[in-house]
N, C-alpha and C positions, 0 to 999 in steps of 0.2 A: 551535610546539607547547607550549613552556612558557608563553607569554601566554594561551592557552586552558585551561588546565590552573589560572591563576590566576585566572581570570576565573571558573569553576564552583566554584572555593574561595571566592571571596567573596561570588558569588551564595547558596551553603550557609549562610553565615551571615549572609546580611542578611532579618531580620527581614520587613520593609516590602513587600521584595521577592518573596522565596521563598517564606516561612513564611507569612502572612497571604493571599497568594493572589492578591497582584496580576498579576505576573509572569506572562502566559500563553501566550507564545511566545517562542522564541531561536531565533534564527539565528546561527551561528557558520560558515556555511558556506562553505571553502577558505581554511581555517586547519589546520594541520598536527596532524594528531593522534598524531605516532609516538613510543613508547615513550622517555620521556628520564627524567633521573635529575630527582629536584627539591631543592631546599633544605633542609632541615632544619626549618626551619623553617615551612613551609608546613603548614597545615589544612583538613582534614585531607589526610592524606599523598598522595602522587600515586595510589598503587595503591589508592585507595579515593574517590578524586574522583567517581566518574563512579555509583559508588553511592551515596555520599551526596549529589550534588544529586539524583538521580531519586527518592532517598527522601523528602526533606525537601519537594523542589517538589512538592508533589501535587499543585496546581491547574495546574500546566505542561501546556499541552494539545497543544503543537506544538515539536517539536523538529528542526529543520534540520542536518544534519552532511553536504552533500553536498560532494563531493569534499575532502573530509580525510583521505586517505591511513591508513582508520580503521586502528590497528593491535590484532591478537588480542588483548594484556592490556587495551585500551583498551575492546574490544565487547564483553569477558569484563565489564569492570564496569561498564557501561549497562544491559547484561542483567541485572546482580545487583542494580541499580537498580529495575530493572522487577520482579524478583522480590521487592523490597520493597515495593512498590506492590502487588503482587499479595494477598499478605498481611494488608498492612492494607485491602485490597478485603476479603477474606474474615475481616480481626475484624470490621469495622464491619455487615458484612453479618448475620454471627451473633449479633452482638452482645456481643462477647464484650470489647471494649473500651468503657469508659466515658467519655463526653465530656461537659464543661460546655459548647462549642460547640456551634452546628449542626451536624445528625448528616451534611448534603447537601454543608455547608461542607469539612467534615473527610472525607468521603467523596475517597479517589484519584479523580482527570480519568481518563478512557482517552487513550491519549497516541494522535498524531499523528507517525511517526519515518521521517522521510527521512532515509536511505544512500544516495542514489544519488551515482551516480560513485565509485563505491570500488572498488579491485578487489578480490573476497572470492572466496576459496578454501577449500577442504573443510577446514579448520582455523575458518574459523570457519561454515562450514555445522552445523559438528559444536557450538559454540557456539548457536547458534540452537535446535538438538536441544535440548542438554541444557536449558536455558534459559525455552522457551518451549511445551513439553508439559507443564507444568502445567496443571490446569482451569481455572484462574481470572487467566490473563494478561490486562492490561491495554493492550493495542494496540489504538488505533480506526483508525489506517492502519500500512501500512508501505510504503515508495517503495525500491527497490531498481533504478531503470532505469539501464542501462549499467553493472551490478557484473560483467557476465560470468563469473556465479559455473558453478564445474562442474557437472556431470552428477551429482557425489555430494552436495556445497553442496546443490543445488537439492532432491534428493531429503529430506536430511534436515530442510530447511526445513519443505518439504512436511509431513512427516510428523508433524514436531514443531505445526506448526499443525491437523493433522487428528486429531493426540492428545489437543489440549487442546478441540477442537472451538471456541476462537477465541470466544469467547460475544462481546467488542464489536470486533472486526474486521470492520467493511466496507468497505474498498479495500484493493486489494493488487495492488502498481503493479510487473511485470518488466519494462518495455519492455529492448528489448534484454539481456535478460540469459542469454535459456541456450547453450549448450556451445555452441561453434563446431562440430561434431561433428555428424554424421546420428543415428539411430537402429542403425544396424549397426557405427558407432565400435566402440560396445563391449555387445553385447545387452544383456544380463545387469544394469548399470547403468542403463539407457537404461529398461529396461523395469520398472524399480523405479520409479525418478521417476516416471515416467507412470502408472504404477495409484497413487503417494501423490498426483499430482495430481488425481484424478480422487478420491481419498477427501476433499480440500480441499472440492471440488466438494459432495462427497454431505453432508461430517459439517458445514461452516465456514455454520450456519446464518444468521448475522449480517452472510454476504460478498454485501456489493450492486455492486461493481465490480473486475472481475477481468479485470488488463492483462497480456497474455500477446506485444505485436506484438514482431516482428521485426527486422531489418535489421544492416545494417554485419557481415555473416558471421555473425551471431545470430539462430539459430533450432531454433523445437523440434520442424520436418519432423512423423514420423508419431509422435513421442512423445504429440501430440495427441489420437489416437484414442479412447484409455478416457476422458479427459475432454469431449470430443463426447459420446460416449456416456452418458457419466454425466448431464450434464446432462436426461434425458429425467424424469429422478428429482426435481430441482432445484427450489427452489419459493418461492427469494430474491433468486436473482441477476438483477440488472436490465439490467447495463452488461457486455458481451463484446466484447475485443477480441483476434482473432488474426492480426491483418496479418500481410501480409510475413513469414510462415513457411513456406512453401514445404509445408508438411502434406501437401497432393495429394487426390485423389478420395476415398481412405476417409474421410478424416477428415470432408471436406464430408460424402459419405453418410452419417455416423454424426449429425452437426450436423443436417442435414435431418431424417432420421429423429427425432433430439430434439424439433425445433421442432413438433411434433405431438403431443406433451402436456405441453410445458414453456408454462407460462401467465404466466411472472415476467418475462422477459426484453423488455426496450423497445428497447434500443439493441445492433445487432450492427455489428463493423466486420471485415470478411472477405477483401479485396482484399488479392491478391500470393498466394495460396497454390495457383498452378501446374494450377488446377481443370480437369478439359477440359468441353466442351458436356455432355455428358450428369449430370455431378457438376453444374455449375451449373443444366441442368433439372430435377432430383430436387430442389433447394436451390428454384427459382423454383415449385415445386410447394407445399413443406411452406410458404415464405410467404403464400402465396395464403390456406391455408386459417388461415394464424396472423392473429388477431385483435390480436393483442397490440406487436410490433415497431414503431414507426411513426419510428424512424432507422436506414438501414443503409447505406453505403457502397454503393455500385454496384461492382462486381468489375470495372471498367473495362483493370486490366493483366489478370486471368485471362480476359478475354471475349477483348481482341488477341492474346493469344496461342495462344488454343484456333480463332481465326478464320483463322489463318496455317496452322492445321494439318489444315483442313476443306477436300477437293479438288470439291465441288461448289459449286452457286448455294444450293439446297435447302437442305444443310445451316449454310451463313453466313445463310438468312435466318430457320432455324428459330431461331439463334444471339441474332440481332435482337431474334427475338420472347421470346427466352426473359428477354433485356436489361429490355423491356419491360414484361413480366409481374413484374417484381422491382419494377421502379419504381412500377407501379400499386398493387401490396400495397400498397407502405411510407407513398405517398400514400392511399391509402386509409384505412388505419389513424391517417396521421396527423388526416386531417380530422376524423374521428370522436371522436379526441381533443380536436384544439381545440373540434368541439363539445359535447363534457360539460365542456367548461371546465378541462382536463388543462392542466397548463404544462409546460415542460424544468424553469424555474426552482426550485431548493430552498423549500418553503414553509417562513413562521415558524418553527412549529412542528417543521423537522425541524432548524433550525440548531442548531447545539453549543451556541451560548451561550444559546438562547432561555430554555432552562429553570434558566439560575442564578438563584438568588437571592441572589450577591452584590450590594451599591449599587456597591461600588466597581470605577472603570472599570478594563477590563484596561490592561494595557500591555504593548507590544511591542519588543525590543529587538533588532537584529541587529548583527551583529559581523563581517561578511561580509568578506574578506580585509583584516582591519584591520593591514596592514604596516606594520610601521615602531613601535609601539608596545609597551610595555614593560608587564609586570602588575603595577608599581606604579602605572602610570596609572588602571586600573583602580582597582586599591585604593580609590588617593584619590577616583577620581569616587564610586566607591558607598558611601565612609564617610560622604563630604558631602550623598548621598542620605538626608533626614529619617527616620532607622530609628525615629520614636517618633510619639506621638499627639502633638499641645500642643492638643488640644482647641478651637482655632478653626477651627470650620466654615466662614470666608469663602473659606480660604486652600487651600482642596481641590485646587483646579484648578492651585496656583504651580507 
């Protein structure tokens, strides 16, 4: 934890690095992030580390912290990082700071911030809250898979991103992350989350991929419903996934029902959620008539299991057909696609970096379980990193 802790001290103050804008990704991830005392000496202090690199890197576009044991005062000041980027998103926006640089240069990155593998609990749900229901947060993803954050975590995540209405957040990745818990654990809770998720849905207009799947005793059962529902409203999201959550029939009816004026959505992933025949033909119905979908998972465990449960021929071969009728949509749709000349693939023009105008190339640095090393190692490698110009353009690339 202390070698990470030295390594964002000196990343703050290297120039070359940080400040100028080369720096555009770090990975540090499964290096220990938990609460330790530091040196006296260190710059700045431990309980302001994690603000001032998020402050100072504004071109940092990617941040990796996954499985580092993140701890409260440590996510308390990441966040307060991010609320300095927020800020100075909204002087340079208004204009209310003056710069001799490029105004695109100096403008904050939307950052890129995987957590996952952490375990977060309603202490820092409640960080999340306070943190990031500002209007003007700067998160272009957040990765949270396998955090197993609770039922109250999850709601106020929620809410705090439906507050601030998320202006550059499009992905937002729970696999495996909500309450081991049904919907009837504890109503009352259960049914908060689920109307702020479903306000995510309505208000988070910038959210183009929204991963909600399942597994490993994580799942969000019928808490799904209001955001099925809500999606009928939705007019951004492209990428839905809700595997492996166990949801059940309403929740498909509510999805079905949406897929019939939701015009945004390309890719559905819906296998494992306990559907019987009749929820997956109301679902093989509203794809038929959706133009739009052309990837979806075939419901392959909900089809065997709702077939086990069918005591006729009639009804196992309506079952078939209904299998059937999904597959033809989605090829359907899909050929249509490739013939206006649609791709999967991200075009130029939508990549992160397409539109910088920096010359100078990023660079990328991870730190991914670097045991065994000291943060004075550090130190010296990034003191002896050239923090200055010498004006020869041959030597760009040394």
């Amino acid at each position: 934890g202390l070698v990470l802790l030295h390594l964002l001290a000196v990343l703050t103050q290297n120039k070359t690095l940080c400040r100028d804008g080369i720096l555009r990704v770090l990975d540090v991830s499964l290096n220990k992030c938990a609460t330790l005392s530091s040196p006296s000496s260190m710059q700045p202090p431990m309980d302001e580390i994690g603000k001032a690199f998020l402050g100072t890197c504004i071109h940092l576009e990617k941040l990796f912290l996954s499985k580092c044991d993140i701890s409260v005062p440590f996510l308390e000041q990441l966040l307060k990082g991010l609320d300095l980027r927020s800020k100075q998103a909204v002087s340079y926006s208004t204009g209310s700071v003056k710069s001799t640089t490029n105004k695109e240069e100096s403008f904050p990155m939307p950052l890129s911030l995987n957590l996952a593998d952490n375990a977060l609990d309603k202490k820092h749900g409640s960080l999340f809250y306070d943190h990031l229901s500002q209007s003007q947060s700067v998160l272009r993803q957040l990765n949270l898979d396998r955090s197993y954050m609770g039922t109250l975590a999850l709601r106020d995540l929620f809410a705090a991103l439906a507050n601030s209405k998320a202006p550059h957040l499009t992905i937002l990745s729970l696999r495996c992350t909500a309450s081991k818990g049904g919907l009837f654990a504890n109503k009352r809770k259960h049914e908060d989350m689920a109307r702020a998720l479903a306000e995510v849905i309505l208000k988070c207009t910038a959210l183009e991929r929204l991963i909600l799947s399942g597994g490993d005793g994580s799942h969000f059962k019928q808490d799904l419903l209001p955001a099925m529902a809500a999606l009928a409203s939705n007019n951004n999201l492209k990428v839905l996934d809700i595997s492996n959550n166990l949801c059940g029939d309403e929740s498909i009816h509510a999805l079905a029902g949406s897929l019939a004026t939701n015009e945004s959505l390309t890719k559905l992933m819906i296998d494992g959620n306990s559907a019987s025949g009749i929820a997956l033909r109301a679902l093989a119905d509203s794809l038929q008539r959706n133009l739009n979908i052309y990837s979806c998972d075939l419901p392959r465990k909900d089809i065997a299991l709702a077939s086990r449960n069918l005591p006729t021929d009639h009804e196992r071969t309506e079952l078939a057909k209904t299998m059937k009728d999904i597959k033809q949509a989605i090829n359907r749709n899909a050929v249509a696609r490739a013939a206006k000349g649609g791709t999967t693939e991200m075009q130029p023009s939508e990549h992160p970096r397409a539109s910088s105008t920096s010359s100078t190339p990023p660079y990328r640095i991870s730190f991914s379980s670097t045991r065994g090393y000291h943060g004075a190692a550090y130190a010296s490698f990034f003191s002896n990193f050239a923090d200055r110009d010498d004006g020869d353009d041959d030597d760009d690339d040394d």
